[in-house]
PDB file of N, CA, C and O in Angstrom:
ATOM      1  N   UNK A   1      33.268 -59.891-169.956  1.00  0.00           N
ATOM      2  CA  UNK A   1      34.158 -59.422-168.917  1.00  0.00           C
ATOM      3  C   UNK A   1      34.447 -57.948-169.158  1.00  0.00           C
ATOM      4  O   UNK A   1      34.706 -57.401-170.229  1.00  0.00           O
ATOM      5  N   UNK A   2      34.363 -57.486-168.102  1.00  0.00           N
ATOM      6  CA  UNK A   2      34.944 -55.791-168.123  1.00  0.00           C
ATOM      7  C   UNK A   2      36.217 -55.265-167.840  1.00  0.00           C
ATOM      8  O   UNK A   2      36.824 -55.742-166.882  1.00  0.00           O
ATOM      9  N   UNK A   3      36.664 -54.479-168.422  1.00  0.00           N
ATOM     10  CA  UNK A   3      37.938 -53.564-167.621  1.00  0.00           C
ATOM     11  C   UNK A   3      38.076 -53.085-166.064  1.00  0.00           C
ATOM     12  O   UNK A   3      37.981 -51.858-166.024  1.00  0.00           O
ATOM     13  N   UNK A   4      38.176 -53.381-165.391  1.00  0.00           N
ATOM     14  CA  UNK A   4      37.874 -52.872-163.951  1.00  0.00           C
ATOM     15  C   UNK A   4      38.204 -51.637-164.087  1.00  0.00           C
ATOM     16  O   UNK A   4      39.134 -51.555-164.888  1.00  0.00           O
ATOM     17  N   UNK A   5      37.802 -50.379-163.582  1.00  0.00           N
ATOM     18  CA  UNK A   5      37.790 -49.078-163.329  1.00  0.00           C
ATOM     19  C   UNK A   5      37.676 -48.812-161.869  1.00  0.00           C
ATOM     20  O   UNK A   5      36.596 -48.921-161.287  1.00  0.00           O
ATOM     21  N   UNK A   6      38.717 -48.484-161.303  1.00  0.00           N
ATOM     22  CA  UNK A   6      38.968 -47.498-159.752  1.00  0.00           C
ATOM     23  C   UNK A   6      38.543 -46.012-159.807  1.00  0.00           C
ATOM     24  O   UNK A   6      38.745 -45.179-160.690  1.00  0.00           O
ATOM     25  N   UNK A   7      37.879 -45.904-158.588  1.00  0.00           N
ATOM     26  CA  UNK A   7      37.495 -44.322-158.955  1.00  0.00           C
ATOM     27  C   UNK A   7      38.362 -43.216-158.664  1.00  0.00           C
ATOM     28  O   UNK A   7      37.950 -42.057-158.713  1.00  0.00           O
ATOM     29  N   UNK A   8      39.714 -43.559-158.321  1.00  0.00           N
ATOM     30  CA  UNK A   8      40.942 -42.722-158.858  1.00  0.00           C
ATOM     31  C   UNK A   8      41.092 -41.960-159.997  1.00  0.00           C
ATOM     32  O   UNK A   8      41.556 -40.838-160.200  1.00  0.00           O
ATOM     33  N   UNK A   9      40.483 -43.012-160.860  1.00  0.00           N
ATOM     34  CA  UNK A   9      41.082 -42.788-162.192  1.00  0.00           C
ATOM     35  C   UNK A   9      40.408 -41.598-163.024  1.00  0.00           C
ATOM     36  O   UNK A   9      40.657 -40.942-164.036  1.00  0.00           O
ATOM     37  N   UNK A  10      39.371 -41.685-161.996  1.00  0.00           N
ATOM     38  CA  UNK A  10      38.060 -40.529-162.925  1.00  0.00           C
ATOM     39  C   UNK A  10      39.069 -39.093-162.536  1.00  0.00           C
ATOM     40  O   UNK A  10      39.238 -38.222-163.389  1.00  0.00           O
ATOM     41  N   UNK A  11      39.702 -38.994-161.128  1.00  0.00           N
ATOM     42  CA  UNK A  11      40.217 -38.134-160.948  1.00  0.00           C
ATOM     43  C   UNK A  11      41.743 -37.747-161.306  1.00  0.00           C
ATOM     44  O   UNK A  11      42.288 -36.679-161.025  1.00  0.00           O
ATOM     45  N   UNK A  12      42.280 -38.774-161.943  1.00  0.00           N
ATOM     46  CA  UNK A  12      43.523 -38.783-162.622  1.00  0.00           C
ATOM     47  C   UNK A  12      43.022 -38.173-163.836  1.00  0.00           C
ATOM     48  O   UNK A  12      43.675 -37.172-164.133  1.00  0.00           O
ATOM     49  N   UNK A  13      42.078 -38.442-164.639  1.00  0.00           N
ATOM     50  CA  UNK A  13      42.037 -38.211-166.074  1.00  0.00           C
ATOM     51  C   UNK A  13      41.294 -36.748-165.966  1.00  0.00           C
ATOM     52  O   UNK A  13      41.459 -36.055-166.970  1.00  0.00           O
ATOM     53  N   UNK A  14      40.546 -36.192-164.973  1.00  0.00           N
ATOM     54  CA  UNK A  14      40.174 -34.488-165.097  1.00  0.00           C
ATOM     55  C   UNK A  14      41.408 -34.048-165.689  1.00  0.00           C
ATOM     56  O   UNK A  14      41.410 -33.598-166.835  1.00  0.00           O
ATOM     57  N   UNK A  15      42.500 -34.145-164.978  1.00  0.00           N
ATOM     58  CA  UNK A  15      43.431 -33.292-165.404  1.00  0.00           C
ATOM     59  C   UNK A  15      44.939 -33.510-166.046  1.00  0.00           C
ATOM     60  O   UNK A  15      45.745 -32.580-166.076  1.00  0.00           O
ATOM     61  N   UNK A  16      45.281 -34.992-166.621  1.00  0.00           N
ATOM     62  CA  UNK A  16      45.763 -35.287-166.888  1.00  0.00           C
ATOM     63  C   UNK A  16      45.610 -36.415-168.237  1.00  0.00           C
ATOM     64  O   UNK A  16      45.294 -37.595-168.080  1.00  0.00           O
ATOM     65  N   UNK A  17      45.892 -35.807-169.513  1.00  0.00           N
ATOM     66  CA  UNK A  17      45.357 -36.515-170.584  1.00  0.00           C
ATOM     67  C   UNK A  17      45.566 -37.648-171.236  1.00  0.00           C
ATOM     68  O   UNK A  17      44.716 -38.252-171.891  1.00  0.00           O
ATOM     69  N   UNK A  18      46.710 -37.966-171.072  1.00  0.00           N
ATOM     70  CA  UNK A  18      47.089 -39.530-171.196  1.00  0.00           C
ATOM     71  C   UNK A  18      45.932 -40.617-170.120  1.00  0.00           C
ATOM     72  O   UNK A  18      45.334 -41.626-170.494  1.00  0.00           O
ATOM     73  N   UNK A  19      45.917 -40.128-169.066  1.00  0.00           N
ATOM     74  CA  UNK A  19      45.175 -40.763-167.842  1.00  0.00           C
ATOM     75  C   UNK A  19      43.667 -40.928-168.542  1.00  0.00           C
ATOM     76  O   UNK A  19      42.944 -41.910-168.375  1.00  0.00           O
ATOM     77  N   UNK A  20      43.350 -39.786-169.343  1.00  0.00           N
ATOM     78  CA  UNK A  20      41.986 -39.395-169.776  1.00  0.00           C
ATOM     79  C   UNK A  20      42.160 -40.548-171.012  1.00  0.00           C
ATOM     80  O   UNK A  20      41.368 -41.487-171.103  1.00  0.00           O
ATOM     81  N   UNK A  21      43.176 -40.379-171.852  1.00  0.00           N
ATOM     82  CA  UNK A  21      42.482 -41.216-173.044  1.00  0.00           C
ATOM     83  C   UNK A  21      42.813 -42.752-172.721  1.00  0.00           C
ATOM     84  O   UNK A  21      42.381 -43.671-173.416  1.00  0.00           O
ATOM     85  N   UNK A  22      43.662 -42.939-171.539  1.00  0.00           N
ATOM     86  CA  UNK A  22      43.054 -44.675-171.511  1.00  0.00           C
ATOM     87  C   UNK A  22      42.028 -45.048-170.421  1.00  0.00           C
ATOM     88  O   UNK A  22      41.775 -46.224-170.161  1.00  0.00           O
ATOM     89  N   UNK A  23      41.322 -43.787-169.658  1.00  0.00           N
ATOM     90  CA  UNK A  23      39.910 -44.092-169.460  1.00  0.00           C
ATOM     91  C   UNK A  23      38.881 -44.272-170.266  1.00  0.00           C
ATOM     92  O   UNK A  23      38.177 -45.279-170.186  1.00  0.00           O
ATOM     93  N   UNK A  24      38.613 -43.017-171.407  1.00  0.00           N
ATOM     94  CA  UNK A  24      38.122 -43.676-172.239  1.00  0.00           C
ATOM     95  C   UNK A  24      38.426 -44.999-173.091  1.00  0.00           C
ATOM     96  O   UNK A  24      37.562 -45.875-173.055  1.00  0.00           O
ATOM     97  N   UNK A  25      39.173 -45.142-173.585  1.00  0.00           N
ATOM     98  CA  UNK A  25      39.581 -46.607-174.293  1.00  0.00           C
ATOM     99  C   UNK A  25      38.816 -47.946-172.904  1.00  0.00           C
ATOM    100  O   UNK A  25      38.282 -49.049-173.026  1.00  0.00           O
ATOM    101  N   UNK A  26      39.171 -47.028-171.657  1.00  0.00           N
ATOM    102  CA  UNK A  26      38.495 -48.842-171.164  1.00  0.00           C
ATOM    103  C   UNK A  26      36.750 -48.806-170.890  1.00  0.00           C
ATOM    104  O   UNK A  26      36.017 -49.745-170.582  1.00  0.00           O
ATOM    105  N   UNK A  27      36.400 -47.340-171.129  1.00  0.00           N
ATOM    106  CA  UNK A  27      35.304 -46.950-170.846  1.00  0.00           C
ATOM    107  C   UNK A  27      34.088 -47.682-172.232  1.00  0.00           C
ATOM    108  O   UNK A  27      32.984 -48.223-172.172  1.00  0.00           O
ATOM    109  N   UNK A  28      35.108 -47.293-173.461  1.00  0.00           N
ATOM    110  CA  UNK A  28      34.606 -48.132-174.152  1.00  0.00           C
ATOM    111  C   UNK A  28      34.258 -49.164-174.926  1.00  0.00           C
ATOM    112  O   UNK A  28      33.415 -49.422-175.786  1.00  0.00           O
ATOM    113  N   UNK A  29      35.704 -50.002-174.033  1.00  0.00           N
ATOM    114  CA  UNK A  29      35.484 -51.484-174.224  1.00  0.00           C
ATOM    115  C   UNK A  29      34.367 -52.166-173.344  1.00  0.00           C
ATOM    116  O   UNK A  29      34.064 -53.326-173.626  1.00  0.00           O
ATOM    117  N   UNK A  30      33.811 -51.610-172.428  1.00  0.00           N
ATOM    118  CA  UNK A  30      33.243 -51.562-171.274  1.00  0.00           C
ATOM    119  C   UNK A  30      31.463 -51.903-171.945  1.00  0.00           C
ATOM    120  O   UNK A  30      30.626 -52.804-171.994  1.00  0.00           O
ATOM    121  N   UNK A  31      31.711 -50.273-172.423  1.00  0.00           N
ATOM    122  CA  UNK A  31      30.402 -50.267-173.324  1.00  0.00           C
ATOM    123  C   UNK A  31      29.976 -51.083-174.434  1.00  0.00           C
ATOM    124  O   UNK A  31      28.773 -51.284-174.607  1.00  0.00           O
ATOM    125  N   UNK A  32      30.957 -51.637-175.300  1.00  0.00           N
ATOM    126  CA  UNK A  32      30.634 -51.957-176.749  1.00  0.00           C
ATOM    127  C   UNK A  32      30.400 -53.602-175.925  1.00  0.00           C
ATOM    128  O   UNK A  32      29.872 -54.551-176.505  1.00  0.00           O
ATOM    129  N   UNK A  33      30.795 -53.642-174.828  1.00  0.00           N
ATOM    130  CA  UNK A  33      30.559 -55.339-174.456  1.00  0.00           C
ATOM    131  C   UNK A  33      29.351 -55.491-173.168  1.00  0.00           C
ATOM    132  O   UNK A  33      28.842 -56.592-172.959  1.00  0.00           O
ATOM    133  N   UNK A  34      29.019 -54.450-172.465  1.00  0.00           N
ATOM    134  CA  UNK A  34      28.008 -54.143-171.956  1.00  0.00           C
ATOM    135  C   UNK A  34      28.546 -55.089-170.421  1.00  0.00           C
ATOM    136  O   UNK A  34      27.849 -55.836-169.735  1.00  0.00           O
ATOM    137  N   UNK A  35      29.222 -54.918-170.335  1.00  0.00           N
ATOM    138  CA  UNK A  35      30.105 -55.046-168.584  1.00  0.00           C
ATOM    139  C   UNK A  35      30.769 -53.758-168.375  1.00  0.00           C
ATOM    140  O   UNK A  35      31.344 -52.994-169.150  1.00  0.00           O
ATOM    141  N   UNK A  36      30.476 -53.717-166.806  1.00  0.00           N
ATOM    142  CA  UNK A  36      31.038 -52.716-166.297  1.00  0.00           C
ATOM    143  C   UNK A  36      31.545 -52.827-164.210  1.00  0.00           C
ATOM    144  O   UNK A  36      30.839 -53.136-163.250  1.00  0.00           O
ATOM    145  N   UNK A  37      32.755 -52.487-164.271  1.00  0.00           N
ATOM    146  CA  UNK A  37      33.203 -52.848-163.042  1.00  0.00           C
ATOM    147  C   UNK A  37      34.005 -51.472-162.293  1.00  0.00           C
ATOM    148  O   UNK A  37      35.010 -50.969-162.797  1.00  0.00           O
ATOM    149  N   UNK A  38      33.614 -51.161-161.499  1.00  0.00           N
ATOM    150  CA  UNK A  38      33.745 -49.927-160.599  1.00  0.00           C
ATOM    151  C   UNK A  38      34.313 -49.785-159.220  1.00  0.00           C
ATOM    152  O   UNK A  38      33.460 -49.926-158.344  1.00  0.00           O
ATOM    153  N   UNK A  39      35.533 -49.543-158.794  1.00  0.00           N
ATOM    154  CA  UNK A  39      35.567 -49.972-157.146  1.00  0.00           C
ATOM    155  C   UNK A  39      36.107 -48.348-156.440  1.00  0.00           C
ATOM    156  O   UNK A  39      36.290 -47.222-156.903  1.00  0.00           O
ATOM    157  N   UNK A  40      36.221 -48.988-155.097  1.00  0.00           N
ATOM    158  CA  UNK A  40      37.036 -47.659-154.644  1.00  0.00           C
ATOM    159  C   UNK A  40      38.293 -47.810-155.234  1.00  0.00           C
ATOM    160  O   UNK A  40      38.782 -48.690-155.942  1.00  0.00           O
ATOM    161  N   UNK A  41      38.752 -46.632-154.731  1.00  0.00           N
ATOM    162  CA  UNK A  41      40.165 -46.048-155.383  1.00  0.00           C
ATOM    163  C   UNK A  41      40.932 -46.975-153.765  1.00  0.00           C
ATOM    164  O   UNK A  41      40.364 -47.087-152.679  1.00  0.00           O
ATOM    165  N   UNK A  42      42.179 -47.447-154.099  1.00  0.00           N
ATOM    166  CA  UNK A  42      42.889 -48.751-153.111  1.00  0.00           C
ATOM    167  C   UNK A  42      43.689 -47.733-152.484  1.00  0.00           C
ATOM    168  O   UNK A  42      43.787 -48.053-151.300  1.00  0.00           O
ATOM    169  N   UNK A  43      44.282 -46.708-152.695  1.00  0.00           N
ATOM    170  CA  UNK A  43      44.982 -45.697-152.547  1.00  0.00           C
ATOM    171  C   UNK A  43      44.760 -44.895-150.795  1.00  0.00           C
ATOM    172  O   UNK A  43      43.770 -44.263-150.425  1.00  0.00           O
ATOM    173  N   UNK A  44      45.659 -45.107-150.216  1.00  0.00           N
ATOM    174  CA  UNK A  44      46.059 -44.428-149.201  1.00  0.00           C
ATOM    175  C   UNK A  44      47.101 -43.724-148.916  1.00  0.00           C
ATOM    176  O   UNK A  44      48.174 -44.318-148.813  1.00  0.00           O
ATOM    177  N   UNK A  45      47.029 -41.931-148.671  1.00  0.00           N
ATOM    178  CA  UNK A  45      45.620 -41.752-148.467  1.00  0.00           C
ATOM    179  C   UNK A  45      44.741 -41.769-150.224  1.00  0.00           C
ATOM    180  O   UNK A  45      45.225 -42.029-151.326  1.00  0.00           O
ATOM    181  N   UNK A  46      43.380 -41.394-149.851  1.00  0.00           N
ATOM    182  CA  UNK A  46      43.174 -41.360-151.202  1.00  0.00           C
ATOM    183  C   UNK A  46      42.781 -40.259-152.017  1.00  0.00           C
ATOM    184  O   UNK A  46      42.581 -39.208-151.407  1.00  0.00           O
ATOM    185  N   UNK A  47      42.663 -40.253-152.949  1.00  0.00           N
ATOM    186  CA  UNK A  47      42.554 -39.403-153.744  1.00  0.00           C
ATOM    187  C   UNK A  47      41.226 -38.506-153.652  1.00  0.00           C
ATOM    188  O   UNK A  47      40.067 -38.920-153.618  1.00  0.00           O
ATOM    189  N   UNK A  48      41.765 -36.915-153.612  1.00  0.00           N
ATOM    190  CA  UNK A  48      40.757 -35.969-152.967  1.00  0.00           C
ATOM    191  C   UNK A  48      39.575 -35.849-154.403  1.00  0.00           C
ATOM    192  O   UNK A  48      39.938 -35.566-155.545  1.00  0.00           O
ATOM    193  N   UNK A  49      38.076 -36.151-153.974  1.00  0.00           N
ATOM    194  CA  UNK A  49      37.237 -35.889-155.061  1.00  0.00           C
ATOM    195  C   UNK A  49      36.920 -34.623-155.605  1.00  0.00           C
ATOM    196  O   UNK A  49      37.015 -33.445-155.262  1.00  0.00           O
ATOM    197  N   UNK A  50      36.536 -35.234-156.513  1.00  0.00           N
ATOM    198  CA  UNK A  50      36.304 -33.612-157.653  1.00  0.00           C
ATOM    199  C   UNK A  50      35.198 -33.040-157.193  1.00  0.00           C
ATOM    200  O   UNK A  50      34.351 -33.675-156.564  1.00  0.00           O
ATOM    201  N   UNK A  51      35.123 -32.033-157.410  1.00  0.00           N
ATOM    202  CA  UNK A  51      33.985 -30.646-156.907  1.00  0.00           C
ATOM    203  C   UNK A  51      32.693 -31.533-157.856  1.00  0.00           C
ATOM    204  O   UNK A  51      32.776 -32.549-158.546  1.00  0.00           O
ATOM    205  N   UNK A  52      31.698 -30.771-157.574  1.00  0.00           N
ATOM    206  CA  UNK A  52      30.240 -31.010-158.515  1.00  0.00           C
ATOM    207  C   UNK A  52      30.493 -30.437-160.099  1.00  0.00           C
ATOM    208  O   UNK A  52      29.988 -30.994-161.074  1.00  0.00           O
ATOM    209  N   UNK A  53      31.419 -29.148-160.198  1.00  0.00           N
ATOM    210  CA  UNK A  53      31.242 -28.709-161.294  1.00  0.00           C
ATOM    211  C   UNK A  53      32.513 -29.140-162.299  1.00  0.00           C
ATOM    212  O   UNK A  53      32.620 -29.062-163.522  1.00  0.00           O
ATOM    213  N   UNK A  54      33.500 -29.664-161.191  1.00  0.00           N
ATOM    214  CA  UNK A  54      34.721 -30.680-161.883  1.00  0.00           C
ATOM    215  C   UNK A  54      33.824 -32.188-162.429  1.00  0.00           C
ATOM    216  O   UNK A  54      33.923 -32.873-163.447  1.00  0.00           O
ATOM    217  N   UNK A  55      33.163 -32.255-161.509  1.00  0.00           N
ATOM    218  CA  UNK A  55      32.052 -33.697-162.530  1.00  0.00           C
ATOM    219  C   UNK A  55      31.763 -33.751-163.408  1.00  0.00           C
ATOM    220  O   UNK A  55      32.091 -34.628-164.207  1.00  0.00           O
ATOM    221  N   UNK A  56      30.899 -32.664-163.650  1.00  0.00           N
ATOM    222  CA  UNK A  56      29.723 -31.874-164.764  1.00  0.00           C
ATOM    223  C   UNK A  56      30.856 -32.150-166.199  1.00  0.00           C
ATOM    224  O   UNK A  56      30.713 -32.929-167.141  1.00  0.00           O
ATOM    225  N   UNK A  57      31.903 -31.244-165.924  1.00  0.00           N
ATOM    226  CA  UNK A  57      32.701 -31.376-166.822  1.00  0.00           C
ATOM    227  C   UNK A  57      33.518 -32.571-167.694  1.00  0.00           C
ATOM    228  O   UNK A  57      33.762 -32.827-168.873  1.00  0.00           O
ATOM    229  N   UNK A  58      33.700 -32.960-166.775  1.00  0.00           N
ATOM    230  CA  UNK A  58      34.809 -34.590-166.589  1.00  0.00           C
ATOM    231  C   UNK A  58      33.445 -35.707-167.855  1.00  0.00           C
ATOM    232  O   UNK A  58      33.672 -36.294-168.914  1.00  0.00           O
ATOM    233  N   UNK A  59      32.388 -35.578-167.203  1.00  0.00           N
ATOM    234  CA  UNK A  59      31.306 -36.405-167.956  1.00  0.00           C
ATOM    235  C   UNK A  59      31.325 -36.156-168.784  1.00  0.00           C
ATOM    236  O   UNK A  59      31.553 -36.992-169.659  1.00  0.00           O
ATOM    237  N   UNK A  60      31.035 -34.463-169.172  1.00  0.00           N
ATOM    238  CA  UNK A  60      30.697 -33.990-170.477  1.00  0.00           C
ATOM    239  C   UNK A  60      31.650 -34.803-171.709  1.00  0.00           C
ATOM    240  O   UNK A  60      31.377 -35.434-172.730  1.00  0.00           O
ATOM    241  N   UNK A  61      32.828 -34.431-171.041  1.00  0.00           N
ATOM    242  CA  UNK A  61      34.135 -34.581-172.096  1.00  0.00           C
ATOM    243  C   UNK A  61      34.290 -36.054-172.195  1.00  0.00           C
ATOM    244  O   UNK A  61      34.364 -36.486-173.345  1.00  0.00           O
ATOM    245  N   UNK A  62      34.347 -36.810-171.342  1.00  0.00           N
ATOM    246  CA  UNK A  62      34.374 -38.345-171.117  1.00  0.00           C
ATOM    247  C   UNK A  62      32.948 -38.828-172.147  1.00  0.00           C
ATOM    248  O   UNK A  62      33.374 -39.398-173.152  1.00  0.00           O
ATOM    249  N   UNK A  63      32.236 -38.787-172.142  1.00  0.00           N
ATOM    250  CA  UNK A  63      30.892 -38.909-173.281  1.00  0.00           C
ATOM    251  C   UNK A  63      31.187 -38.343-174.737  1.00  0.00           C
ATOM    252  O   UNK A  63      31.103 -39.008-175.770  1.00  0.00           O
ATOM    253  N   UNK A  64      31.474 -37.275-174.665  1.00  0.00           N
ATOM    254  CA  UNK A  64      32.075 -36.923-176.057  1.00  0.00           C
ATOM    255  C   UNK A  64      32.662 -38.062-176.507  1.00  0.00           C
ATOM    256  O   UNK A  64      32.298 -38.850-177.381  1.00  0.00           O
ATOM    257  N   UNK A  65      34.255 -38.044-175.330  1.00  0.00           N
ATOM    258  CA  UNK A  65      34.834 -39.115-176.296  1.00  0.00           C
ATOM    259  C   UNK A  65      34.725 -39.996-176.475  1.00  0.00           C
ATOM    260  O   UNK A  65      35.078 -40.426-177.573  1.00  0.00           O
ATOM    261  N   UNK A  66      34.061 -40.998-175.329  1.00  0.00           N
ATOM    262  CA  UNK A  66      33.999 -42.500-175.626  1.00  0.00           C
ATOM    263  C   UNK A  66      32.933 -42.761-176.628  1.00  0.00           C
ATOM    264  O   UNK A  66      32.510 -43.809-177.117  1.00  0.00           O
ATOM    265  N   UNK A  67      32.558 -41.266-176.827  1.00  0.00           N
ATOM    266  CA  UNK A  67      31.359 -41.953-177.946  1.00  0.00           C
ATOM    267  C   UNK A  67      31.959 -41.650-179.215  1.00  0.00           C
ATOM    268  O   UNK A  67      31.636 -42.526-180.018  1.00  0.00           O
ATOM    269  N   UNK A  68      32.977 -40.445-179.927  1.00  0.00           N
ATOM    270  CA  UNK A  68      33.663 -40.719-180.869  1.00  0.00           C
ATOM    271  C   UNK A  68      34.822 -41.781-180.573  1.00  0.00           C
ATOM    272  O   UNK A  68      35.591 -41.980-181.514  1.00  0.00           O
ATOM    273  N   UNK A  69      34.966 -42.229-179.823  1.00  0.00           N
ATOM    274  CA  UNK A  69      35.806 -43.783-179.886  1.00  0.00           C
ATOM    275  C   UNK A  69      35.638 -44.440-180.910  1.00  0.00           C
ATOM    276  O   UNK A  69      34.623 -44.432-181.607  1.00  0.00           O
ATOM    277  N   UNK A  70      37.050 -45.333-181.158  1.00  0.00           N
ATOM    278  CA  UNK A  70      36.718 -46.104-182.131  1.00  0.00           C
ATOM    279  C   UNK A  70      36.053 -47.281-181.127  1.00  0.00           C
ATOM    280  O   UNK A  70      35.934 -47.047-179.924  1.00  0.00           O
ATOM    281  N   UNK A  71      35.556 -48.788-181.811  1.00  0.00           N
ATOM    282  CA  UNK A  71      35.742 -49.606-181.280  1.00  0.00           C
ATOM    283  C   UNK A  71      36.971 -50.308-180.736  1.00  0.00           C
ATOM    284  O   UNK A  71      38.079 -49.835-180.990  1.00  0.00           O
ATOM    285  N   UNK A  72      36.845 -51.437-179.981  1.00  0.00           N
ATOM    286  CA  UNK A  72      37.848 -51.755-179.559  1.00  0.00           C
ATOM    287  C   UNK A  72      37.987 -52.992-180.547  1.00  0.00           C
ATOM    288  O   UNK A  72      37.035 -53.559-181.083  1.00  0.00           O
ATOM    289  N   UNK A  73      39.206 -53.288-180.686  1.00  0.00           N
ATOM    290  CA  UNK A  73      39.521 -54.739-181.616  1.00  0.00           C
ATOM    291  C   UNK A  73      39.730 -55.790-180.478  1.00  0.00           C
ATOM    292  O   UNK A  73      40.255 -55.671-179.371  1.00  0.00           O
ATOM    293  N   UNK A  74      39.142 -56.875-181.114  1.00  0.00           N
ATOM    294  CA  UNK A  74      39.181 -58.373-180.120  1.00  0.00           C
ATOM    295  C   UNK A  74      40.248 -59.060-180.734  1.00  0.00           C
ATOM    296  O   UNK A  74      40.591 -60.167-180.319  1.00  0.00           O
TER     297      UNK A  74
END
């Protein structure tokens, strides 16, 4: 089973770091169990998307961390 992830959240955590480190944390419970669940953002109106080069970035840093992540404990 996966963490469900809204795609709000990608845009909550660009710029807000608490938002950021419990994306990663579900990003890589996600990974270490190999489920993954993705929806729209439920939000009306909704949340304005990030530019191409707000992406670029957001990934970069989001990969960094979920990959120095610890594991998650069961």
């Amino acid at each position: 089973m996966s963490v469900p992830i809204s795609d709000c959240r990608f845009f909550l955590a660009f710029a807000d770091p608490v938002a950021f480190d419990a994306l990663v944390k579900d990003l890589k419970f996600n990974q270490v169990w190999g489920a993954y669940t993705q929806f729209p953002c439920p939000h009306d109106p909704k949340h304005p998307e990030l530019t191409p080069e707000q992406v670029t970035d957001l990934h970069a840093r989001l990969s960094a961390a979920v990959k120095a992540a610890p594991e998650p404990k069961v």
